[in-house]
Backbone as CSV, one residue per row, in Angstrom:
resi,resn,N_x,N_y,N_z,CA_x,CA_y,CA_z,C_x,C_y,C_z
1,UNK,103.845,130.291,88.612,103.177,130.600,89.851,101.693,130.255,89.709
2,UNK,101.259,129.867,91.137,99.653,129.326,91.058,98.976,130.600,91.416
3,UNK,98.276,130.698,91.084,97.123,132.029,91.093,95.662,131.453,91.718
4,UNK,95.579,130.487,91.954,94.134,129.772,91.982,94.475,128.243,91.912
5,UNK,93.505,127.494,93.347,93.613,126.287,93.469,93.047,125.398,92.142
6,UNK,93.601,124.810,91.545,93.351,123.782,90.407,92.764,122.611,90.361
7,UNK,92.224,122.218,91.888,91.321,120.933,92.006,90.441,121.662,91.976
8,UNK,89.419,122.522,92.403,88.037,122.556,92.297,87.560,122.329,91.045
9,UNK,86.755,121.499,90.938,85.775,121.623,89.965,84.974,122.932,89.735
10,UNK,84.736,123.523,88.282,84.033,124.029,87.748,82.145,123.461,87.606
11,UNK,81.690,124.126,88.995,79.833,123.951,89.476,79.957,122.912,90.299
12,UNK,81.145,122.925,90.883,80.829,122.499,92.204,79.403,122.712,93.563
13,UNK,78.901,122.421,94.155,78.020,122.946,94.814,78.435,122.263,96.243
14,UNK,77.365,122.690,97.169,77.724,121.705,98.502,76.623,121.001,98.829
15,UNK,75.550,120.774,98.048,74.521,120.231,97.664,75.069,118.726,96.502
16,UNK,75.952,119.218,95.838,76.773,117.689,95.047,77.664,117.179,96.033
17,UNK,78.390,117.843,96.534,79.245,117.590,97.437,78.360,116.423,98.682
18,UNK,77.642,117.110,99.359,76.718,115.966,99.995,75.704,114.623,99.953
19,UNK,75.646,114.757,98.635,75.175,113.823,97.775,76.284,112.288,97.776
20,UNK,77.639,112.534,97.569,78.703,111.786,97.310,78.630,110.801,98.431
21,UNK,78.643,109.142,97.640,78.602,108.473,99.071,80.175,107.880,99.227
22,UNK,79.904,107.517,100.163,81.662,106.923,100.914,82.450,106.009,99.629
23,UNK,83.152,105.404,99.713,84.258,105.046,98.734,84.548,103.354,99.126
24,UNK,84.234,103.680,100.154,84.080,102.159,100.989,83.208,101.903,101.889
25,UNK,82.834,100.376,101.946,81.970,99.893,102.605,82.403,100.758,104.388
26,UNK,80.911,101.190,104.868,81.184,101.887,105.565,82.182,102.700,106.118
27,UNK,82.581,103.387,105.055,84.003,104.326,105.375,83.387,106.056,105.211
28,UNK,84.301,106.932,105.418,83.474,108.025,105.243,84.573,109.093,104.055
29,UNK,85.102,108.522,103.587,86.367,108.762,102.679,85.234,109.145,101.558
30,UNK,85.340,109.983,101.097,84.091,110.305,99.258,85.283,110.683,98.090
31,UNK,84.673,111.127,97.046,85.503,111.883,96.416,85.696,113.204,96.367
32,UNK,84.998,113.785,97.151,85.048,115.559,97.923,86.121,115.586,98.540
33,UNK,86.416,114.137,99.691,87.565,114.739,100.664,88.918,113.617,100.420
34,UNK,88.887,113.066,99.109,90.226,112.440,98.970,91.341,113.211,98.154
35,UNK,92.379,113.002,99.031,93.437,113.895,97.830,93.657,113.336,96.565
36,UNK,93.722,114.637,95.935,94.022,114.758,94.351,95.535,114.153,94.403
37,UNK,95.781,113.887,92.608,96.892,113.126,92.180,97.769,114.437,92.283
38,UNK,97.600,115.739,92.350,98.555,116.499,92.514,98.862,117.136,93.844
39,UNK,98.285,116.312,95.053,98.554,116.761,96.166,100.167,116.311,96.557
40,UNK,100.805,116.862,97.062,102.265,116.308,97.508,103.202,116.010,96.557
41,UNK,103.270,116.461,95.433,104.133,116.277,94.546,105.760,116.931,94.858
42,UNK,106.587,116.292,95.135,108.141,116.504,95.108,108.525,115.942,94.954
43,UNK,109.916,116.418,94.763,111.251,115.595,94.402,112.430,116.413,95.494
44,UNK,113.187,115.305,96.038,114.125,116.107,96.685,115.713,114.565,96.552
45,UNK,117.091,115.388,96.679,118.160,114.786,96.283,118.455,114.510,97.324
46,UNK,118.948,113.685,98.303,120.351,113.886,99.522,121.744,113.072,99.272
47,UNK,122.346,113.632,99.821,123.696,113.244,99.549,124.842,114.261,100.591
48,UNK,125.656,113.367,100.529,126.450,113.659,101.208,127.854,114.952,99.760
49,UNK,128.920,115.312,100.814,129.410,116.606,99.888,130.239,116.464,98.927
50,UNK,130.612,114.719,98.796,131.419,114.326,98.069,130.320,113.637,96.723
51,UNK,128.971,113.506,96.974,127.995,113.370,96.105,128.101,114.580,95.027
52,UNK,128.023,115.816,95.810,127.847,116.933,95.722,129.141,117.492,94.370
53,UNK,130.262,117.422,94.891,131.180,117.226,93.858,131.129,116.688,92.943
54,UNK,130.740,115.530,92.639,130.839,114.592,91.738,129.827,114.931,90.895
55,UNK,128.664,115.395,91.378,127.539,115.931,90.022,127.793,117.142,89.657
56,UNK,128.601,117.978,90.331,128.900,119.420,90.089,127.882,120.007,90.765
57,UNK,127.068,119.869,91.746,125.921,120.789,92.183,126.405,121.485,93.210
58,UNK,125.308,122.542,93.880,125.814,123.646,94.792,124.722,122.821,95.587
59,UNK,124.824,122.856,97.260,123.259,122.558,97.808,122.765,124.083,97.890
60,UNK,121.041,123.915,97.749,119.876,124.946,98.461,119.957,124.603,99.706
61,UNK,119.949,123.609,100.535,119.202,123.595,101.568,119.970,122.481,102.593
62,UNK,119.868,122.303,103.505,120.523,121.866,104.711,119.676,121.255,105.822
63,UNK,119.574,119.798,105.771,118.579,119.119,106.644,119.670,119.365,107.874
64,UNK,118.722,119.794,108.825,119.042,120.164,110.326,118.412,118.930,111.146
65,UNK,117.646,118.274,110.884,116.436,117.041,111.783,115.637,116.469,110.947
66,UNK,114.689,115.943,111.520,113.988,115.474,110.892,112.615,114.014,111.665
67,UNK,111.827,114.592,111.388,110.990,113.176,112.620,110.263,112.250,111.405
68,UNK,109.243,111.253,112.078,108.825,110.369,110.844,107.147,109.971,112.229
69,UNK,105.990,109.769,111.123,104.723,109.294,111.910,104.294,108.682,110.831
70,UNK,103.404,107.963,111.537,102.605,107.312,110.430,101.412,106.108,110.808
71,UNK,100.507,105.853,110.216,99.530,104.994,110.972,99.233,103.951,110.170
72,UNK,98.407,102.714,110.354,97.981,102.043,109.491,96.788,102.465,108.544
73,UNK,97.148,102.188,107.146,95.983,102.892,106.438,94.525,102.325,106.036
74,UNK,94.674,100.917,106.636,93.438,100.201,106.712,92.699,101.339,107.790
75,UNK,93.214,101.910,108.375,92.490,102.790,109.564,91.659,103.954,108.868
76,UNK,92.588,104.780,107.645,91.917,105.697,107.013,90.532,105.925,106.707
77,UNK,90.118,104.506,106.144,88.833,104.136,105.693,87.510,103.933,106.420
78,UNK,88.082,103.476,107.508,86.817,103.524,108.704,86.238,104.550,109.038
């Protein structure tokens, strides 16, 4: 269990923090507001119930839906 967020830096300030310039030519992306390598980390299986048999597993969980978005990421940077 997490007890405490694990990206902050130790003497962080918001005085360093404002200091940080963009990451790209006129972009406003820094290293204050880009996600960390441990943002979004999962793993997930799907399969159908005859998958399910065959590895011996039980399912947790039961996709009911599901939607999808997404933008171009040349856009991010601007």
């Amino acid at each position: 269990m997490h007890t405490e967020d694990e990206g902050i830096r130790p003497g962080t300030t918001l005085e360093g923090l404002a200091k940080m310039n963009a990451l790209f030519p006129n972009g406003i992306l820094t290293p204050a507001t880009a996600s960390q390598i441990c943002d979004g980390a999962a793993a997930l299986l799907i399969c159908n119930e005859r998958g399910l048999k065959k590895l011996g597993l039980q399912p947790i969980a039961r996709i009911h839906g599901m939607a999808l978005a997404g933008s171009c990421p040349v856009s991010w940077f601007c």
